[in-house]
N, C-alpha and C positions, 0 to 999 in steps of 0.2 A: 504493500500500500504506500502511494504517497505521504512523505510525511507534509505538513506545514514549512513551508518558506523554502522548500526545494522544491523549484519548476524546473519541468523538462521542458521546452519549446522544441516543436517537432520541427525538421530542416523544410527546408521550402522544396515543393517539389516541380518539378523541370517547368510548369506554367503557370505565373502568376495567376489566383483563382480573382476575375476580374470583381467589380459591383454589378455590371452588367455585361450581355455580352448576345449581340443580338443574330450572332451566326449561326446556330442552331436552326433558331424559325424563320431564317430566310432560307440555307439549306434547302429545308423542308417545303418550303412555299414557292422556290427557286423558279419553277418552269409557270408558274401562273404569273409572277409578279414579272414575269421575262414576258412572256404575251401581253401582259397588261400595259406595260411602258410600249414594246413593239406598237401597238394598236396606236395610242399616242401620238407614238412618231410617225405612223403612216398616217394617220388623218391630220397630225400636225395643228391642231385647236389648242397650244401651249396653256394660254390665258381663258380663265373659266369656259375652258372644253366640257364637250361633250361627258367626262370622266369627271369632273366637278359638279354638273347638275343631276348625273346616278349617286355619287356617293353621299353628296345631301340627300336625297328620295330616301336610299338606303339608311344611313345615321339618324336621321329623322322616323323613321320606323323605326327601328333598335330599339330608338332610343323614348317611343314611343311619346313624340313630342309634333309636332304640325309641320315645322320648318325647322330646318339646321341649313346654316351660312357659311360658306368655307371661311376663312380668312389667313392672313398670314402668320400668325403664330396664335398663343394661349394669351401674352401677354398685352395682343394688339384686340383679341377677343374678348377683354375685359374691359379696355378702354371704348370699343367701339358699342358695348351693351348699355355702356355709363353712360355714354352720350346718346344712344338711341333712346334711354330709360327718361331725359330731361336732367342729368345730374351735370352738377358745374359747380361754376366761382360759386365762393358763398354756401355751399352747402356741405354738409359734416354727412359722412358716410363712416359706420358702425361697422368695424371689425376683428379681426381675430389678431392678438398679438402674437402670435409663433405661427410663419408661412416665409415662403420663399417670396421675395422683396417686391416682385412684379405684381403681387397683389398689391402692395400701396402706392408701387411706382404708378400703375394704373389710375387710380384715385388721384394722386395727384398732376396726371398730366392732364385730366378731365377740367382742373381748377378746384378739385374738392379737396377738403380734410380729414384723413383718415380719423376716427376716434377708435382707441384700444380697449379690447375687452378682454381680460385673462380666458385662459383654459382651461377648462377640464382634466382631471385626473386621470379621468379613468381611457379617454381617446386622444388627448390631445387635442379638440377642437373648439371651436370659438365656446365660451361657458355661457347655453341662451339662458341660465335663470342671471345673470349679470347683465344682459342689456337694455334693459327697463331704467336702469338707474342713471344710465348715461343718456337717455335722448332728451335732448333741447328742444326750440323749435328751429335751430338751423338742419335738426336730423332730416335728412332728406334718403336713407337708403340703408340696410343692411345688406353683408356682402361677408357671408361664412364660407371658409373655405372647407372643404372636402379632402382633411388630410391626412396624405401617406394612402389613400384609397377607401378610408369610409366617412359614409355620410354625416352628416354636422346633424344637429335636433331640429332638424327642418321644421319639424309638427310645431314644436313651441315655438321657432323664431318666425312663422306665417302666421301665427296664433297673434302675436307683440306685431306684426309688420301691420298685419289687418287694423288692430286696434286701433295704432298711431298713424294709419296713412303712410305707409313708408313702402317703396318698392325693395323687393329683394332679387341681387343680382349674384349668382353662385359661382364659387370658383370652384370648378371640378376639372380643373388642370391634371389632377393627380387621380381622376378617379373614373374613367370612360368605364363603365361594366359594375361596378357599383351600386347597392338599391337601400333602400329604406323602403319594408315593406314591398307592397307591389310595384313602386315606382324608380327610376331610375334617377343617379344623381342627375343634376340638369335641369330635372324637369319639375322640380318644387316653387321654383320663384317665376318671376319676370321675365327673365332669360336667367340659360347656364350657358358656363365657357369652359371650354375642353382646349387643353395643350395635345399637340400630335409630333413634340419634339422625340425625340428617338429612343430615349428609355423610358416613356409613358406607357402605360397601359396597353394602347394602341398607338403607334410609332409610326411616322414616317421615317421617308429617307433624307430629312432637314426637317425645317418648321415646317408650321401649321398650327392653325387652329380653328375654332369651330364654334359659333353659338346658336344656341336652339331658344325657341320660346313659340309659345300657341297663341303670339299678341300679333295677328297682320303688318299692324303698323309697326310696332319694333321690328319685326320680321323687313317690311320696305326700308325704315330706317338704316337697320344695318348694310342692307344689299347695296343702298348709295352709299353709305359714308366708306365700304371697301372699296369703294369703286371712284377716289375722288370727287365725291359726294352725286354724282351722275343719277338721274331718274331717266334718262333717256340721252342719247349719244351726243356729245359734247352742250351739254343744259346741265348746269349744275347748281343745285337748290340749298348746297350749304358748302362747306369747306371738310374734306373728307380727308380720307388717306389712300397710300397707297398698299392695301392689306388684303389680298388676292390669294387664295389656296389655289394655285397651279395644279394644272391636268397630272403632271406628273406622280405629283405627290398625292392627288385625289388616287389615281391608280390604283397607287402604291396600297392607300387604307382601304381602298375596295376590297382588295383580295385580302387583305390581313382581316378585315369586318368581317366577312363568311366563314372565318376560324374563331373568333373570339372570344366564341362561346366556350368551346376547347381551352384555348390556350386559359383563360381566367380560370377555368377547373384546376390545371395544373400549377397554375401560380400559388393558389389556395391549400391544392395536397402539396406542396412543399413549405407553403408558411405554416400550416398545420403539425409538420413532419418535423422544423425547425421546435416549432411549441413546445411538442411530445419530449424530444430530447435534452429540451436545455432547462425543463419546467423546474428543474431543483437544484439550478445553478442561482447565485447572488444575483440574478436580475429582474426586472419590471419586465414582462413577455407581453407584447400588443393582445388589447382584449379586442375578440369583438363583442360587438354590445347586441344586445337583443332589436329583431327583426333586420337586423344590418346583413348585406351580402358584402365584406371587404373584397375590394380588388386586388390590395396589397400592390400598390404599386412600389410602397416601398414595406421591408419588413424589419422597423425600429424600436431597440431595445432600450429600457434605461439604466445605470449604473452609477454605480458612486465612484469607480475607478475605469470611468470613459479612457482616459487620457492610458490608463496603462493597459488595460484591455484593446485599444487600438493600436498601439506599440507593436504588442504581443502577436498583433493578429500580422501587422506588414511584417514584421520579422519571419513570420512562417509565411511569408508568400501571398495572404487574404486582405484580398482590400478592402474595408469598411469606409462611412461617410459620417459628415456628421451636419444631421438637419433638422435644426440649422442652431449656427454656435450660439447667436445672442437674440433676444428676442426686438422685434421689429422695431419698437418706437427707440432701442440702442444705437440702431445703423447711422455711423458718421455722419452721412448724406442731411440730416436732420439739423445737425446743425445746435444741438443742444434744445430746438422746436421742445422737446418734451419732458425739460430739466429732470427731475430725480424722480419722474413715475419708474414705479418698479411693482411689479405683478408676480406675487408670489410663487406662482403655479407656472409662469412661463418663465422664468427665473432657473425653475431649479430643474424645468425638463432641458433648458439647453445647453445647461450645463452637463449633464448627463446622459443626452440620447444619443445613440449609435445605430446607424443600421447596414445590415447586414447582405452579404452576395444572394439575390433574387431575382433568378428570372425564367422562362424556357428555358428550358435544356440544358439547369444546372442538375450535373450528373452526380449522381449517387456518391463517386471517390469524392469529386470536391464537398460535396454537405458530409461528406463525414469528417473532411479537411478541417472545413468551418469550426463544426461542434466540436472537435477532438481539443484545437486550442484554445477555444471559450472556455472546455471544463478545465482545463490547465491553468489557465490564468486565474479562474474565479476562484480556484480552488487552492489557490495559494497563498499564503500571508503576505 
């Protein structure tokens, strides 16, 4: 038996075990997504082709929603919802303090203010029994993000948006295949925004992104504001962008859509498989929470010995991440904006969350790789 304060760290073996690693399920999808781009290039409709207005038809059934809008990324799909929704200068939009930064860069390229709301314990997402206590009358929107792959308390934060008059706009960047109940992320607010950058859920081969909503008129809104604000060929009724999901890259999610259903089974029996093995090592294991479908786009742990446990793990060869180090209203970029607020709950998960190699066609040697040097490390004084 191992004693206390003697670790063995196993040598790394001949390939680094990535965080992601998307060779596998192209491999496998290899001759479909090869005629899919082919087709492309012979009809040559680079710019919202033919292969852009199937794979909206399609995502929008998935995703069981009216309309889905290609767009240029996740992050251009959150700005362009905010501005279809009427948000701007002057208005305070409510959300989550721990998310990857393009949720607030968004907000604020709109003209809004983000307001932070601590986290939850038990998922890490926005905490909706705390957003009651922050809305003003400048509140004009809530905007929870869907993170690491499960849904946010949508019931309770539609419950609070109804109330107060507030639109809700959802970041499910991290979470395509996702449900709460019968419904899929996305589809609980105003519009939702899907990221299709390359280790998401659903991956392109670049950006992408994507927002849906069952509102017409959002639904026009956004269609012009991707389009340099265009309602029809050079007429343009407002000041837009240039945020266009390319044929290519529609293709591309076409054929990966028709497996999805797959592939998120498998994502799921290997974050389940991770659970099973590490459940009685020193750490916080991702719950899922009741009627939740997680996508696990990512599958992040908590610890008190982050920093040595990730050590541990590049030393054997396993790359880990850490998302994300500080929570949102800390980032430089602010400028001091939010002097000494400090949120207890998103304080101490960033300090302490790691997550771990998840994806297709992580093979069986490397999740034994994984687990073998977490129980070592955890396991050691």
């Amino acid at each position: 038996m191992q004693q206390p304060g003697h670790c063995t760290i196993p040598s790394p073996i001949d390939v680094t075990i990535p965080m992601m690693d998307p060779a596998p399920l192209h491999h496998e999808l290899q001759a479909e997504l090869a005629a899919a781009i082919e087709d492309v290039i012979h009809r040559g409709d680079f710019v919202l082709g033919k292969a852009v207005s199937i794979f909206e038809e399609n995502a929008a059934s998935w995703l069981g929603v009216r309309h889905a809008i290609g767009v240029g990324s996740g992050t251009e799909a959150l700005m362009l919802a905010l501005r279809a929704a009427g948000v701007g200068a002057g208005d305070d939009v409510i959300t989550t303090s721990f998310s990857f930064w393009a949720t607030v860069e968004a907000i604020h390229h709109v003209g809004a203010r983000p307001v932070f709301v601590d986290i939850a314990r038990d998922d890490m997402n926005i905490d909706a029994t705390r957003i009651e206590a922050v809305i003003t009358p400048a509140t004009r929107a809530i905007l929870p993000v869907h993170l690491f792959g499960q849904c946010a308390d949508m019931n309770t934060i539609n419950t609070i948006a109804r109330k107060n008059d507030l639109v809700v706009i959802e970041d499910a960047a991290q979470a395509f295949g996702a449900a709460l109940g019968k419904r899929k992320a996305g589809s609980f607010g105003l519009a939702g925004c899907f990221s299709f950058h390359p280790a998401k859920t659903l991956g392109a081969f670049g950006d992408g992104g994507l927002v849906v909503t069952d509102d017409p008129v959002v639904a026009r809104a956004v269609r012009e504001l991707r389009n340099h604000g265009a309602g029809a060929h050079h007429h343009h009724s407002a000041f837009g962008y240039n945020s266009r999901l390319d044929s290519l890259q529609a293709a591309v999610l076409g054929v990966k859509l028709k497996h999805l259903d797959a592939h998120l089974a498998e994502r799921r029996r290997l974050a389940s498989e991770y659970t099973r093995l590490l459940k009685d090592e020193a750490l916080t294991l991702p719950q899922v929470l009741p009627e939740r479908e997680h996508a696990f786009a990512l599958y992040t742990v908590l610890t008190d010995k982050r920093d040595r446990l990730q050590e541990r793990l590049r030393e054997a060869g396993v790359a880990s991440a850490v998302h994300y180090p500080m929570p949102l209203y800390r980032q430089p970029a602010w400028e001091n904006e939010y002097g000494d607020m400090r949120l207890p709950v998103a304080e101490s998960v960033s300090e302490r969350c790691l997550s771990l190699p998840l994806y297709y066609g992580l093979d069986a040697q490397r999740r034994q790789r994984v687990v073998a040097v977490i129980r070592d490390s955890t396991r050691c004084s």
